[in-house]
N, C-alpha and C positions, 0 to 999 in steps of 0.2 A: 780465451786462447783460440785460436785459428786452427780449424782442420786442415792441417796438410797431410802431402803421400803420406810420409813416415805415422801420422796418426791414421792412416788406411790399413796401409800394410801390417802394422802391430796389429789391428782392431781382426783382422784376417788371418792372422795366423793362431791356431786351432788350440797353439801352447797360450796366449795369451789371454788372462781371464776377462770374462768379459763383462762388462759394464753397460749399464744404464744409458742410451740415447736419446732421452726424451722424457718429459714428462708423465706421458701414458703411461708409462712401463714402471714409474713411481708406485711404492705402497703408500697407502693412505697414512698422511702422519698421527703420531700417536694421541688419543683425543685427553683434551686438557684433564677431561673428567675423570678419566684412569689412568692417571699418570703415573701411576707405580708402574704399571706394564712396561714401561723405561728400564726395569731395574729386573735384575734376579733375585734369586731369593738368597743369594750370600752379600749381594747388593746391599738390599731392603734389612738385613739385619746388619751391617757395616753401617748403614744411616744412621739405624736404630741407637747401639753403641755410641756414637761420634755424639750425637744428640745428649745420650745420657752422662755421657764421659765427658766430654766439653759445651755442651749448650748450642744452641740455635745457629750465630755466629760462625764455627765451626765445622756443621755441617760439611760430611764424608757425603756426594752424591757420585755412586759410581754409573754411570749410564752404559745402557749397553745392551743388545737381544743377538749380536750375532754368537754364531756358536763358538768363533775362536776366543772372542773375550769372556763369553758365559765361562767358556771352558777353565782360562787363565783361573778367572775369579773360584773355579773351583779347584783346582789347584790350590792356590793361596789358603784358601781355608785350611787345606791339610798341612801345608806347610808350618801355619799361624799357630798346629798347638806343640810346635820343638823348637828349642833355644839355639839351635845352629844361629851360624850367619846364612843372609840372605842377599844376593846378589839379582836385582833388578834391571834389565836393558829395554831398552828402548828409544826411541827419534824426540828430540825436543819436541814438550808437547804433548805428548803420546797418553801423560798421565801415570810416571813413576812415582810420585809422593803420594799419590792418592792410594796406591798400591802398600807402600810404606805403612802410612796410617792405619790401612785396613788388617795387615800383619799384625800390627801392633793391639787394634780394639779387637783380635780374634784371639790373642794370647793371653797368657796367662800372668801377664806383665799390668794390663792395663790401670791397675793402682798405683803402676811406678810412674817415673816420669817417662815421658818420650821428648828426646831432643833432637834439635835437628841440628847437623855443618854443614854451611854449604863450602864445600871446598875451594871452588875457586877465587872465595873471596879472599885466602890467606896464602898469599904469594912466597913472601920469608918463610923460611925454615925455622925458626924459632917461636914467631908467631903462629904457625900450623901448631908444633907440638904445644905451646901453651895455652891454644883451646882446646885441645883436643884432653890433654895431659897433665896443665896448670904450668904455674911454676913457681919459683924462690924469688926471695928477694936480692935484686942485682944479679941474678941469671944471666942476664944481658941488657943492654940499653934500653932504658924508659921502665924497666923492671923495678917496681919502688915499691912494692908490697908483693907478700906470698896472693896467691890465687891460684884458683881450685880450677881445674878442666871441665870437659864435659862429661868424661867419664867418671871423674868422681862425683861431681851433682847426677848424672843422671844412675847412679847406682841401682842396679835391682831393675832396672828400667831398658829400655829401646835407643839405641843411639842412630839415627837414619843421618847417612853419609852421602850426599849430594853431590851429584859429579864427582865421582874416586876417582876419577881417570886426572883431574887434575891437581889431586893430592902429592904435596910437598917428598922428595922422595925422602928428607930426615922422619917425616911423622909415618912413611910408608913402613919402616924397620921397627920403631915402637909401636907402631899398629898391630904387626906382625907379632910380636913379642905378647901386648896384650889379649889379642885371641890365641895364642896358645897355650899360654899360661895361666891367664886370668890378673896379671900384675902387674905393673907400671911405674917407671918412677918419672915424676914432676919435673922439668925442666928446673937443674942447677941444683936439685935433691940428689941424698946418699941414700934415703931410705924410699922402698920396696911398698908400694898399698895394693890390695887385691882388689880385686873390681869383680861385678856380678851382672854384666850388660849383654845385651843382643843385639849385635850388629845386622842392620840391613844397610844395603849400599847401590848406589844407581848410577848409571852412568848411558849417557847417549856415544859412546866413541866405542869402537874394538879394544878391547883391552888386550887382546890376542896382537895386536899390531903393535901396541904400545911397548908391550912385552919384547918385541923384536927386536925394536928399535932400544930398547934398554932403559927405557921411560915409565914402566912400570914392573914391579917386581913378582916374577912367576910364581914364587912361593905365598906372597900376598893372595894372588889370587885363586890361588886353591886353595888358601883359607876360607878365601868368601865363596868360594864354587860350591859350597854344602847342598844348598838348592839357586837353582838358578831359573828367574821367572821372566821372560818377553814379553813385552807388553806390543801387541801389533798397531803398525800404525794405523792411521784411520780411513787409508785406500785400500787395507787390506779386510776391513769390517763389512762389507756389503753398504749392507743401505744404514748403520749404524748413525752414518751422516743424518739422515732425516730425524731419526727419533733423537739426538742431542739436539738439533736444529730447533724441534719441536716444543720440545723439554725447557729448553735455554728462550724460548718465546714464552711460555708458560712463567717463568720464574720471573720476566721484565714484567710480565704482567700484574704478575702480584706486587710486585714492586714499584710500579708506575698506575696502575690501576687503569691500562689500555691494553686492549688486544690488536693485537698486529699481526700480519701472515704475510709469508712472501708470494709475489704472482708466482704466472705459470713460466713466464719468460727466465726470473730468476732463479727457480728450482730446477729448471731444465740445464741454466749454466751450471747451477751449485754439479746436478747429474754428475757431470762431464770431467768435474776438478779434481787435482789428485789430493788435494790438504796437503803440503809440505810442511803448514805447520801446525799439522796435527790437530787435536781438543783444542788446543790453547787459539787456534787461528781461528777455528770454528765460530766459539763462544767470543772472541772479540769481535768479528763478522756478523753475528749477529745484531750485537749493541750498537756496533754502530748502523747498521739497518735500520733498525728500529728506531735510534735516534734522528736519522737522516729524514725516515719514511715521513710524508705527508698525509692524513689523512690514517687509514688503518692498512693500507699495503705497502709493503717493501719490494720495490723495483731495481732493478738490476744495478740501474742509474747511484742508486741508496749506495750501492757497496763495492761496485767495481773497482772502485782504486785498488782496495784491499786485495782483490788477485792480482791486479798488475803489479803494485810498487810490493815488492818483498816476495809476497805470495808464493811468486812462480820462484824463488830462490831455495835453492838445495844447498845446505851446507855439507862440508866434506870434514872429514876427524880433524883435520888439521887447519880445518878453518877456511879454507877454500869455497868459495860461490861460485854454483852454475846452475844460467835459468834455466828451469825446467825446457821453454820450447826449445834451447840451444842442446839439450840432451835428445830429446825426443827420436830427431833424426837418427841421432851415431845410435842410439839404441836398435831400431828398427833397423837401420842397416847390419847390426850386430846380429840381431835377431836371424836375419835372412842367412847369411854368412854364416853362420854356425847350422843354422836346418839345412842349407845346402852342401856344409862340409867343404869350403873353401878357407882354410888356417892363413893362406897368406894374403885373402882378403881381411880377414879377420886383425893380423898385425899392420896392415896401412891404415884399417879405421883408427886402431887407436894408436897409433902414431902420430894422429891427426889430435888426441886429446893431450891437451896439459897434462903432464903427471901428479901434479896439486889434485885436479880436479878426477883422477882414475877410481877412486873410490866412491863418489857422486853416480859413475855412469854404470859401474860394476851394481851399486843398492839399484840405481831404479831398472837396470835390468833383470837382478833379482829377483825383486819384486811383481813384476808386471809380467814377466817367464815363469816365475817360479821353478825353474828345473835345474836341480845342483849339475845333473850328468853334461851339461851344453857349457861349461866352464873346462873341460878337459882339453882342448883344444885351444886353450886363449894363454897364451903368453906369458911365462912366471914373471920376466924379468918389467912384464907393465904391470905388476901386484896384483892382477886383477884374478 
């Protein structure tokens, strides 16, 4: 990505946090040979569990030293020993199911089953509630035998609900129904069965927007609001980036039986990046380095596409794309305009933004500001 003003100006002002410039200013990555030092100690016992509860295969590795994620992770422990729902957010990427899992091997459940929906694969309303809830036979079309839900196989167990924000709004009211009750009935059934599950549920979208818009249901989500756990993204981790970096080299290694390390040239880009998409972008960035790399170094050359093509792309709730450099600027300008206290400079920036993309420019201002109180001034009627 190019230094421009708008990347000056942000770097200069006093609110925004500041980052890495260069490789000097790197900590040393984490050495292969104590590679627990990756992990915390609700981490290293989340491994432990996953390993003994599913086998090698399976492997829970939460990586992680800064304090916002140490912190999460301690959290989650406390949460891991009560049967509420759990409600997990966070940025595609970020590492919600791994969070799920780790609930789930810290509870008191872990002999049950754990299942997972991904919601957005079950678009019909019929089809939602009959994985969710099962159903009869001839319920509805292509219904040619009784079958069971997830909630009735996964009894006594963990049900992890993937993406809610895209859950069908007929299985959103039986949802409701089964966490407060504990009861359910089967699609095209008269009869009532009790269920004994622990709902955890993720979603990368506002569900607070959703709710507005009438897209998702208030009541729903104060069922799931019993504990509610962030998982921060990974510009907001410090130097987090190296030791996955690090970690994620370590593990191609054993697995390829080469050791590879990126130069000074590409650790200095890596510095500078915000990850848009997150763990997940991370750990593909790596492999393909690795697999690109010549010889035992990874050059910049190895993996640059992977920031330009997608990379630099922000997705918005609603499904809206804006590259990162195209934000950069209205931010910085946003930035200025708000510490100087000009509101009707503040309404012509975004005036200047799609209102698709108003919630893109709102997170990465967010983010890189971090100060709720500099939103007082911005314009209800641009959502922001």
């Amino acid at each position: 990505m190019n230094k421009t003003a708008a990347d000056i100006a942000l770097r200069n002002d006093p609110r925004v946090p500041a980052r890495p410039l260069g490789f000097p200013h790197l900590p040393p990555p984490v050495p292969t040979a104590s590679v627990d030092g990756a992990f915390s100690e609700v981490a290293l016992r989340v491994r432990a569990l996953a390993a003994d509860t599913w086998g090698a295969p399976r492997v829970v590795e939460m990586v992680g030293q800064h304090p916002s994620y140490v912190g999460l992770l301690a959290k989650l422990q406390k949460v891991a020993a009560y049967d509420e729902p759990v409600l997990i957010s966070g940025e595609s990427g970020s590492g919600k199911e791994s969070l799920a899992q780790a609930i789930y091997l810290l509870g008191s459940r872990r002999a049950k089953p754990y299942v997972v929906v991904n919601c957005p694969q079950y678009q019909d309303g019929n089809l939602t509630v009959s994985e969710l809830f099962g159903h009869t036979r001839g319920s509805f079309t292509g219904a040619t035998t009784d079958r069971k839900g997830c909630f009735e196989t996964g009894n006594g167990g963990v049900i992890f609900l993937d993406e809610i924000a895209d859950l069908h709004m007929s299985a959103q009211v039986m949802l409701l129904r089964a966490l407060a009750s504990g009861e359910f009935q089967p699609l095209g059934s008269d009869s009532t069965r009790s269920v004994n599950v622990r709902v955890v549920a993720a979603t990368n979208r506002a569900l607070e927007q959703l709710i507005v818009a009438q897209q998702f249901r208030h009541d729903l989500f104060l069922r799931l609001h019993y504990f509610m756990l962030r998982v921060p993204p990974l510009r907001e981790r410090g130097d987090d980036w190296l030791v996955l970096l690090d970690f994620r080299l370590f593990r191609l290694r054993q697995k390829y039986g080469v050791a590879k390390k990126f130069s000074r040239d590409a650790l200095d880009r890596l510095a500078a990046y915000h990850w848009p998409g997150n763990v997940r972008q991370l750990n593909s960035l790596a492999t393909s380095g690795y697999a690109m790399a010549e010889g035992d170094t990874i050059r910049l050359a190895d993996f640059e596409t992977q920031l330009d093509v997608g990379g630099g792309v922000m997705v918005g709730a609603n499904g809206s794309a804006f590259f990162y450099d195209q934000a950069v600027p209205i931010v910085a300008n946003l930035v200025l305009a708000l510490r100087d206290g000009v509101p009707r400079a503040v309404t012509d920036i975004l005036a200047m933004v799609d209102p698709a993309s108003t919630d893109i420019v709102t997170r990465l201002l967010r983010d890189l500001v971090g100060a709720g109180a500099l939103f007082a001034d911005v314009p209800s009627d641009r959502g922001v």
